[in-house]
N, C-alpha and C positions, 0 to 999 in steps of 0.2 A: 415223298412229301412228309413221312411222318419222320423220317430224317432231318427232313433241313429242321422241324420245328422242334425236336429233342436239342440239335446244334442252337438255335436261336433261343430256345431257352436256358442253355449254360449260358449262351454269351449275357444275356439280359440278367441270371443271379449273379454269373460276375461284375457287372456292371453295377449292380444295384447296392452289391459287397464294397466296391469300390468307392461308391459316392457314400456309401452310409459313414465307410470311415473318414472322408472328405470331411463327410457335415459332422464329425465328433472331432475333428484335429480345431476345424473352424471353428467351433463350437466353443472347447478349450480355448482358443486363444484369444475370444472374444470375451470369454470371462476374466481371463487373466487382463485384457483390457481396460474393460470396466472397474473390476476393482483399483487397478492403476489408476482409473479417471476419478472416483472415489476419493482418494487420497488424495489426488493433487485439487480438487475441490474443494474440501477439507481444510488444505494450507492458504488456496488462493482466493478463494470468493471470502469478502469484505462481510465480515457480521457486523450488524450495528452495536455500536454501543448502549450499556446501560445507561438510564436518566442518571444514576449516582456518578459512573466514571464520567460523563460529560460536567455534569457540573462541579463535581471535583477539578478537573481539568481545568475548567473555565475561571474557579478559582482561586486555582496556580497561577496562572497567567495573569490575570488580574492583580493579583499579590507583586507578581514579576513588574508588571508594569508600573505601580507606584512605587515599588522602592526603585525604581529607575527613576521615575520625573521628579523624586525627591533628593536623590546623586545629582540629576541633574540643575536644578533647581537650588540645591546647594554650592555647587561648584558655579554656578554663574550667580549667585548673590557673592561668593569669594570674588569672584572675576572683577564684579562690577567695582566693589569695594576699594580696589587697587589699584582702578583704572586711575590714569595719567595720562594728559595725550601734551606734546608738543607742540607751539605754535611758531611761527617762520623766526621768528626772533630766536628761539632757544629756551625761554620761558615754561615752567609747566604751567597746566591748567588743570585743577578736576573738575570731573563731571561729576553731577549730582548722580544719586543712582535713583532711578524710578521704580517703583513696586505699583504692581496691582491692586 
């Protein structure tokens, strides 16, 4: 009897030697994990914006958009200007240009 449990007890500190290293390999690698998850956190989660870059932003774009309806707005008062339309006969005719 006092044999099996001298045998049962080696088996149970090897056992116990074996999971201890288990839980340090896991352990390790779950740190190495983590800090992985860390870093890609870091890159990937969306921070918000300051109140200054947005409205800096806002107006860029705003800036963008009237020197566009002003290109545009320019180039169709040219347009209009020029306009000449044909009637069945051959004849031109213009057209008055109308403004807002």
């Amino acid at each position: 009897d006092v044999e099996y449990k001298v045998k049962e007890s080696k088996e149970l500190d090897k056992t116990a030697a074996e999971l201890t290293a288990d839980r340090s390999n896991v352990q390790a690698e779950l740190d190495a994990v983590l800090e992985y998850l860390s870093k890609i956190e870091d890159e990937c989660v969306a921070k918000p914006e300051s109140y200054e870059q947005r409205k800096a932003r806002r107006e860029a774009e705003l800036a963008g958009l009237k020197e566009a309806l002003q290109t545009l707005e320019s180039e169709t008062a040219l347009v209009q200007r020029g306009a000449t339309h044909h009637t069945l006969r051959g004849s031109a005719r213009r057209h008055a240009v109308l403004k807002a």
